[in-house]
C-alpha positions in Angstrom: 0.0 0.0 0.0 1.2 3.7 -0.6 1.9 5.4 2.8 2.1 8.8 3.9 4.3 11.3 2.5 3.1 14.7 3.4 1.8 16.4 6.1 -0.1 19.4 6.4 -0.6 21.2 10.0 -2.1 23.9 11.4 -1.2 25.4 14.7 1.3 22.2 15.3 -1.2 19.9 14.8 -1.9 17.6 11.5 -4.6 18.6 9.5 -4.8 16.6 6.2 -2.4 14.2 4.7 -0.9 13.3 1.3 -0.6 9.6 0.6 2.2 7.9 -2.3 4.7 5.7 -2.8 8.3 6.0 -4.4 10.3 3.4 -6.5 13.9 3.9 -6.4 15.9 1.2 -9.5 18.7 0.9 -10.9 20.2 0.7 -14.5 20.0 -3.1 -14.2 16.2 -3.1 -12.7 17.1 -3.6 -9.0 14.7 -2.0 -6.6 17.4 -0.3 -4.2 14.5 1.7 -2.0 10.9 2.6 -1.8 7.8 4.1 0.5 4.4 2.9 -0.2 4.2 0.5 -2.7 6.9 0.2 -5.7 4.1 -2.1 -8.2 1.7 1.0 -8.0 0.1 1.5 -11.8 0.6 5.1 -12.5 -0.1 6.6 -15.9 3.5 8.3 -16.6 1.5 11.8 -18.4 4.7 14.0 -19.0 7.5 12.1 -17.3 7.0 9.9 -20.3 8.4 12.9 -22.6 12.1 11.9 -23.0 11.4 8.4 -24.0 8.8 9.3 -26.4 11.4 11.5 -27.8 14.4 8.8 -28.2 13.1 7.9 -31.2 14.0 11.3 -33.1 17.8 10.9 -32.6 17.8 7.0 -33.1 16.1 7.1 -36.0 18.4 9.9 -37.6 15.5 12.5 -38.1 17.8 14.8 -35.6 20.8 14.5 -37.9 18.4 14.9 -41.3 16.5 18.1 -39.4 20.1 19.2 -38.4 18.5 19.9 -34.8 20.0 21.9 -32.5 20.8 20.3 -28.5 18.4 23.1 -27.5 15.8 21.6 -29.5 16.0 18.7 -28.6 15.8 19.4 -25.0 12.3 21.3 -25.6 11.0 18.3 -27.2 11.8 16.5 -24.1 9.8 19.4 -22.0 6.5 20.2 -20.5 7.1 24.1 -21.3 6.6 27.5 -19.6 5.5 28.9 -22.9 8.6 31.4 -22.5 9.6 33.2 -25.6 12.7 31.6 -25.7 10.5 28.3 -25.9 8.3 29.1 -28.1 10.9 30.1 -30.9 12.2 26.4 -30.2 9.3 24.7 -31.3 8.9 27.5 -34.1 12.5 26.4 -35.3 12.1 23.0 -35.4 8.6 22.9 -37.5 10.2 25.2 -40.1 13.2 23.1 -40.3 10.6 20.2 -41.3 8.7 22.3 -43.4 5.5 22.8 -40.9 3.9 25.4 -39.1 2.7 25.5 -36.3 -1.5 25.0 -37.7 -0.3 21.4 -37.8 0.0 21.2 -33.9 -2.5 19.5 -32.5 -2.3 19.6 -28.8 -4.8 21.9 -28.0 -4.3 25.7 -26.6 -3.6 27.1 -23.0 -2.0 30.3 -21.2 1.1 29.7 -20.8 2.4 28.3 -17.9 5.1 31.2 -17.1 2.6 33.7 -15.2 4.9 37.2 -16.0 4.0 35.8 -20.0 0.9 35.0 -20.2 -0.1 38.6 -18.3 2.6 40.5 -20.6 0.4 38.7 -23.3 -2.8 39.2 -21.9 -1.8 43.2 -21.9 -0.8 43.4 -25.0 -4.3 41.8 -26.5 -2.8 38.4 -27.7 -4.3 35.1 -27.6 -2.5 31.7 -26.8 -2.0 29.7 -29.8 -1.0 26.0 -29.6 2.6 27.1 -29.7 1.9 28.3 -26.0 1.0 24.5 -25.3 3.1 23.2 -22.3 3.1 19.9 -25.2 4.1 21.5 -28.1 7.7 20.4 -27.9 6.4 16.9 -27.9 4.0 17.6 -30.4 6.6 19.0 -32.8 8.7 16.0 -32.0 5.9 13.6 -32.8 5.2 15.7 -36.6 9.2 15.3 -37.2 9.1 11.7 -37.3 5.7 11.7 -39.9 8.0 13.9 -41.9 11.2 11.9 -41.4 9.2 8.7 -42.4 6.8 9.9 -44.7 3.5 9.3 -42.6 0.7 11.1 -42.6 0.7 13.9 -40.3 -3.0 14.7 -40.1 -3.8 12.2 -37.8 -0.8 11.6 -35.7 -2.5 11.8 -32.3 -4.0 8.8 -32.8 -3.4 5.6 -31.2 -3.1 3.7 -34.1 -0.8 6.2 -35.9 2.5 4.8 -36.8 3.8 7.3 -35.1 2.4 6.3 -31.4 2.8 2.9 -32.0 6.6 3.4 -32.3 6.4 5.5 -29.2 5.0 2.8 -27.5 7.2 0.0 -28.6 10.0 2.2 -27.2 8.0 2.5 -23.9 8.1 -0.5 -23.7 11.5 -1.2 -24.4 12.4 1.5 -21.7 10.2 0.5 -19.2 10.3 -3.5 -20.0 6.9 -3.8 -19.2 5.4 -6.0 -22.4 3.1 -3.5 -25.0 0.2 -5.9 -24.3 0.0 -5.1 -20.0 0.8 -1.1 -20.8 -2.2 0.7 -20.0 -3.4 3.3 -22.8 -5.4 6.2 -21.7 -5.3 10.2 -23.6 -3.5 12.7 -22.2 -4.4 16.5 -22.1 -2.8 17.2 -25.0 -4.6 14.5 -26.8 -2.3 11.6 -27.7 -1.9 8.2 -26.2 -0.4 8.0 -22.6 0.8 5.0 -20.7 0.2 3.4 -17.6 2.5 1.1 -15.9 3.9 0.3 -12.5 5.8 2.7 -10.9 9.0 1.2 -10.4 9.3 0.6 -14.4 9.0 4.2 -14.6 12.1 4.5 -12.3 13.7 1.4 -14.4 13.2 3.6 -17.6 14.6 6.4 -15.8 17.6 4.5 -14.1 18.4 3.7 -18.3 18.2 7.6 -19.0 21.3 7.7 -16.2 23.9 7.6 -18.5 26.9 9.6 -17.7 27.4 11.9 -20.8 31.1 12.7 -20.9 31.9 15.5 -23.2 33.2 13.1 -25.8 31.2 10.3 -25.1 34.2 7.9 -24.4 33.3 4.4 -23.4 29.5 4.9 -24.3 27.9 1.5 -26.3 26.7 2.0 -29.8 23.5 1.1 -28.8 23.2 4.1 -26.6 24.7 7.0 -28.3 21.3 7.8 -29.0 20.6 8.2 -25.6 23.6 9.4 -24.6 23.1 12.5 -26.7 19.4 13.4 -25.8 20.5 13.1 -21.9 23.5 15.4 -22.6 21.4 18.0 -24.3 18.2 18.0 -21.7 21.5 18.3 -19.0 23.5 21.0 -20.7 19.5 22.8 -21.5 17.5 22.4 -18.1 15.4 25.7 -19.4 13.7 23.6 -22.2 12.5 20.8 -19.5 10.4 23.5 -18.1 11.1 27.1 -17.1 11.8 29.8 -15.2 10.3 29.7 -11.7 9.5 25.7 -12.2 11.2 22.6 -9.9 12.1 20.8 -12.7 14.7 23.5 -14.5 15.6 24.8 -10.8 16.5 21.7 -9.7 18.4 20.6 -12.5 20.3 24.3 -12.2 21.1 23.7 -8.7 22.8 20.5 -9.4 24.3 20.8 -12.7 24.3 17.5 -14.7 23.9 15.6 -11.8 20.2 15.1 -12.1 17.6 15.0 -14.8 14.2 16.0 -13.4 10.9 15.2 -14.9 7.2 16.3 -13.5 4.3 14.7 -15.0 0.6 15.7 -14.2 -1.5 14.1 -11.3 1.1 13.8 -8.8 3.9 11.9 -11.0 7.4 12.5 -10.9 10.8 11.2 -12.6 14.3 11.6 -11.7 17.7 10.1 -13.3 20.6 10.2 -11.0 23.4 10.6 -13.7 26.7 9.9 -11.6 25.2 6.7 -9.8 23.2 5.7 -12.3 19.7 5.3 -10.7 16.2 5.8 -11.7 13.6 7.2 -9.0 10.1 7.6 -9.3 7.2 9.5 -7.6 3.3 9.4 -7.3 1.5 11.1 -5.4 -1.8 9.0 -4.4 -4.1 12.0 -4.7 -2.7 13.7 -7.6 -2.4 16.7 -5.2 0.3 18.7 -6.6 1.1 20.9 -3.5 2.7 17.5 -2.1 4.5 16.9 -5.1 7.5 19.7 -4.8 8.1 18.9 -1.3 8.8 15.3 -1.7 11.1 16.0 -4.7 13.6 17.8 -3.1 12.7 15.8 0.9 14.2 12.5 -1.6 17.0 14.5 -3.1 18.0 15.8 0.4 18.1 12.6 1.7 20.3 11.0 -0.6 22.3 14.4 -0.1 22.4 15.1 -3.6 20.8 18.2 -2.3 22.6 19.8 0.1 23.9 23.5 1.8 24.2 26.3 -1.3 21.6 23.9 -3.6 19.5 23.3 -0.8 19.3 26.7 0.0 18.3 27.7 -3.6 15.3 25.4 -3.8 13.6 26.5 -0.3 10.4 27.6 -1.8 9.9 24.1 -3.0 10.6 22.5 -0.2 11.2 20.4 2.2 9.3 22.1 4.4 7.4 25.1 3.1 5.5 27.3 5.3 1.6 28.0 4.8 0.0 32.1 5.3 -3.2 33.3 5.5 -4.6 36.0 3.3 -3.6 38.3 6.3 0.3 37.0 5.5 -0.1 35.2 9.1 2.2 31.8 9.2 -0.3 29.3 9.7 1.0 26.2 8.9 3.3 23.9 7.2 3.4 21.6 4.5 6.5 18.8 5.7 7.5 15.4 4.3 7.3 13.0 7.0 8.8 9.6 5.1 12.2 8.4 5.3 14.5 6.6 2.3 16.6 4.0 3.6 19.8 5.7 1.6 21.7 4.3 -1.7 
């Protein structure tokens, strides 16, 4: 059973709890660690995003596209919607002849507040571009242009496009295609549901140390190898300013990748001991999500003093304030890791 990972008091004493479990692998598929239960099925939402963009560089559309390690990174990302962001995706549809009318993932504000108001002032609209997704999305389109499929209907499951996603969801996870759960995700294509410590096993696999010149790194994972170095050498195309994922990964330099998904769901690569963790948060509650991020970093002191410092607002403990700015209570992780 998932246990209890977060509590919330109110003048010292517990007022509501937050309830999860966390798998901790290795590159091998060891479970190391865990709280709650490691088998817990958990649709993977965004932390899927990397492995659903290995495909681009192994099947030589990056090198054909001539895309940049910036890019690449943002197709890896659940976005801000930053400028900086959006001319990414804009880059890499013209570079396969698209715009961005062929996007399909649906429109929202961006997620960067100081944008979407300076957008809101100045009287424009969010377009799909804006699309925390459209990095994926674009990704997705490159690969019906690289092998000449149709790009119309690319969203959908039986798409030749999601069904090599999925084979390589599988492949990461090593969960057979027949038990992965298929559900639709908010931006409309196929996401998959597994158990959680697959997610940290696929995620363990992301972990590969990328040395500058790639020296004693297999064939068979130089594809990997090179989308790992650019989402670690670009943490502002995971997710933003102002966002766990891209702080964290600043804090630490290319010691960690980090990976939020939606409803609670979180992945993390350790890249110099080469393990995979992954979190869910029971209730999908995404105030509980932050805290126990950085509570398991801090524990297996990867977080520590100056980077600990920098990442306060997330957590461990975060403090709570009324509307009168009153401290009121805190929000605390109350699990413990056995160490790795």
């Amino acid at each position: 059973m998932s246990e209890f990972l977060i509590r919330v008091s109110r003048g010292g004493h517990g007022e509501s709890f937050h309830r999860g479990s966390i798998a901790v692998v290795d590159h091998r598929g060891n479970l190391l660690d865990r709280v709650g239960d490691p088998d817990f099925s958990t649709f993977l939402r965004s932390c899927a995003k990397p492995l659903q963009a290995l495909p681009i560089v192994e099947s030589g559309a990056a090198e054909r596209f001539d895309f940049t390690p910036a890019e690449l990174a943002c197709m890896c990302g659940s976005l801000n919607g930053q400028d900086y962001q959006v001319r990414a995706v804009s880059s890499i549809l013209a570079k396969i002849g698209l715009s961005e009318d062929h996007l399909q993932c649906g429109v929202h504000a961006p997620t960067h507040r100081p944008t979407a108001k300076q957008m809101e002032e100045e009287g424009k609209k969010p377009r799909p571009i804006h699309n925390n997704c459209a990095g994926k999305h674009a990704a997705m389109l490159a690969l019906c242009v690289f092998h000449g499929w149709r790009t119309e209907t690319y969203p959908q499951e039986d798409h030749p496009v999601q069904q090599l996603i999925l084979e390589k969801i599988s492949k990461m996870t090593e969960v057979p295609k027949a038990e992965i759960k298929i559900g639709i995700d908010g931006c409309g294509v196929p996401v998959f549901g597994l158990p959680l410590r697959n997610l940290a096993f696929a995620f363990a696999k992301l972990a590969i140390s990328p040395n500058p010149e790639g020296k004693g790194i297999a064939d068979s994972d130089r594809p990997l190898h090179r989308l790992m170095k650019a989402v670690l050498d670009h943490p502002e195309m995971i997710a933003g300013d102002q966002r766990i994922c891209t702080d964290v990964m600043r804090a630490v330099p290319k010691k960690v990748f980090a990976k939020t998904g939606a409803e609670g769901s979180y992945g993390l690569s350790l890249v110099d001991r080469g393990v995979g963790i992954a979190i869910k948060i029971e209730d999908g509650n995404p105030r509980a999500l932050n805290p126990v991020v950085v509570e398991v970093l801090r524990q297996y002191e990867i977080l520590k003093g100056e980077a600990l410092e920098m990442l306060q607002s997330y957590g461990p403990k975060t403090s709570i304030h009324n509307h009168r700015k009153d401290l009121v209570g805190e929000i605390e992780p109350i699990f413990q890791l056995k160490g790795i």
